[in-house]
N, C-alpha and C positions, 0 to 999 in steps of 0.2 A: 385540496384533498391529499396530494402527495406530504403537504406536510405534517400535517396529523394522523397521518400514516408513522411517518417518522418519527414522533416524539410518542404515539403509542409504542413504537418501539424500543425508542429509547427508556420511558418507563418500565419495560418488562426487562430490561436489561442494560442498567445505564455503564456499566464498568466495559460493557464492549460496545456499546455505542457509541458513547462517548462526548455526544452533543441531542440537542435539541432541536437542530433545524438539518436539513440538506447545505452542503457546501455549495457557496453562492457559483455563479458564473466565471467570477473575475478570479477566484482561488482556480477553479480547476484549468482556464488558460495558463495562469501561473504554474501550474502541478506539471505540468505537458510540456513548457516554452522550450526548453533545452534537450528533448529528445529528439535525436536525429532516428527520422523516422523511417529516412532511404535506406539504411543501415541495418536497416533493426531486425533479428530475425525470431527472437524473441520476448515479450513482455510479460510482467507476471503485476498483477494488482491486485494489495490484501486490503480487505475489508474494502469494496467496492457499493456496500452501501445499496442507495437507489440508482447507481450509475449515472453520477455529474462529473465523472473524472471518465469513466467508462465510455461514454458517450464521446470525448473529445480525443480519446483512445482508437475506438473505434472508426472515427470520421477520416484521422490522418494515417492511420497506419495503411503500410501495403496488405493487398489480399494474400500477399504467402505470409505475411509475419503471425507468426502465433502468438495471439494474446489466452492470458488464463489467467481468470478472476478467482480468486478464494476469498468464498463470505461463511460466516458459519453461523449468519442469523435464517433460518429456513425461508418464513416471510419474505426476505429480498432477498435469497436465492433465488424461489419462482419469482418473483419479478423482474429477476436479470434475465432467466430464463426465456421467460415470455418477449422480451424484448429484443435479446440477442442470439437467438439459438437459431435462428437462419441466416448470420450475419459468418464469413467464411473466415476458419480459422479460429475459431472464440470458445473455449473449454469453460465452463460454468463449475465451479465444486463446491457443494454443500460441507467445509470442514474449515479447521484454522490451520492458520499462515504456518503453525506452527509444524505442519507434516507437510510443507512444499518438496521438500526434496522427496519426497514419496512420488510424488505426483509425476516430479520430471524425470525421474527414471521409468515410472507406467511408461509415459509420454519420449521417451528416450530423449529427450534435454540436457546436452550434455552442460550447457549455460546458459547466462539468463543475459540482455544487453541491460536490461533497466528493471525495478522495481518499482511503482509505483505504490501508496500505504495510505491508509487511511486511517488505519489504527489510531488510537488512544492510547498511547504509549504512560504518558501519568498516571491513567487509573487502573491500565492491566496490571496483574501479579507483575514482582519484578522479576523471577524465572521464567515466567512466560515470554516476558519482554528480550530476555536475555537469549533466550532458546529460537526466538524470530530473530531478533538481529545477529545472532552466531550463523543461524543458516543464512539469511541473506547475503550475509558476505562470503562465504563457502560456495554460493551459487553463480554470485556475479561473475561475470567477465574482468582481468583486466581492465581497466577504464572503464567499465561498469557504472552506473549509479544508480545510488536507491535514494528515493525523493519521498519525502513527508513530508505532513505541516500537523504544527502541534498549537495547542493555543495560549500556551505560556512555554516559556523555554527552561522550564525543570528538568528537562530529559534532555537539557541538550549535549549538558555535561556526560550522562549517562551515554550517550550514544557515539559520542568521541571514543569509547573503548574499543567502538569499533570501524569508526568511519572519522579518521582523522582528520579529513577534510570535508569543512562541509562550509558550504555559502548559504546564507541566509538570506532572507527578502519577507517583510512582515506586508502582509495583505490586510486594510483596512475596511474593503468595502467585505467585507464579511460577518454574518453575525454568527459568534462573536469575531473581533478580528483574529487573524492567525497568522501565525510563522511558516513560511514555505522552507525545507532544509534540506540542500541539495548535498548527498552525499558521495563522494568518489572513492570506488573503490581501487585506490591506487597505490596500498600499502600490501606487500607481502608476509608481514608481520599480523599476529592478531593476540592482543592484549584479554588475556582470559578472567571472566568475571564469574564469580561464583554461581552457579544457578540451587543455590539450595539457599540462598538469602529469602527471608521474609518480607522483606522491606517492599 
């Protein structure tokens, strides 16, 4: 059920969706493995979907760490809702990734320890894309990292503008398979990309 849930949705909106199935088990261990989670006082995950990275989120993190999920599909909004809104700590927002920094000023945040994404980076606008990953790096911490996985590495080049380092780990048992891209935010410099591109 949950998956035809999904790919109805992805139907009604395949450019922010971005896939046809839920993210297997073995991806979202992967998406999580390197957050230190004793540490962490805040987490931020965009496009969290049906919550298969949110769930493994949710499990490890401390009760004081604040986790805040930005989806901007309404359908798995209430869905996250329903399932996380008595869970301590856990902000739900019906919008995109693209107004975070709104969010954690509401939220007084003054930074983020990690990123988690979900995003489709391929098929968003490339202003769009450019405008989430300008603020993402503007939010992190220091030592920060923002973690995605994309399912061809098109954008990997693209995303070195602004996360100069990043390790990768392609996950197989996933349909389809995917790239995990572990990004650190450990450059003080930030390489400016146009956001009025069409491409």
């Amino acid at each position: 059920m949950k998956i035809i849930k999904f790919l109805l949705q992805y139907i009604r909106s395949p450019r922010t969706i971005g896939a046809v199935a839920p993210s297997s088990e073995r991806l979202a261990i992967k998406m999580v493995d390197d957050i230190d989670f004793e540490n962490s006082e805040c987490i931020v995950e965009y496009g969290p979907g049906t919550g298969v990275f949110t769930d493994k989120l949710v499990e490890r993190k401390k009760n004081d760490t604040l986790l805040i999920l930005l989806e901007c599909n309404e359908v798995f909004c209430k869905q996250l809702e329903h399932r996380y809104n008595e869970k301590d700590n856990v902000i739900i927002i019906n919008d995109s990734a693209e107004n975070v920094d709104m969010y954690l000023e509401k939220y007084k945040i003054k930074n983020v320890d990690y990123v988690v994404s979900g995003l489709p980076f391929a098929s968003l606008p490339k202003n769009t894309s450019n405008k989430i990953l300008k603020k993402t790096r503007a939010i992190l911490k220091t030592k920060g990292s923002f973690i995605t996985f994309q399912y061809t590495l098109l954008k990997k080049e693209f995303i070195t503008n602004y996360f100069e380092n990043i390790e990768l780990e392609r996950v197989i048992l996933n349909v389809p398979p995917a790239y995990v891209l572990k990004c650190k935010n450990n450059r003080r410099d930030l390489i400016y990309v146009k956001e009025n591109s069409n491409s």
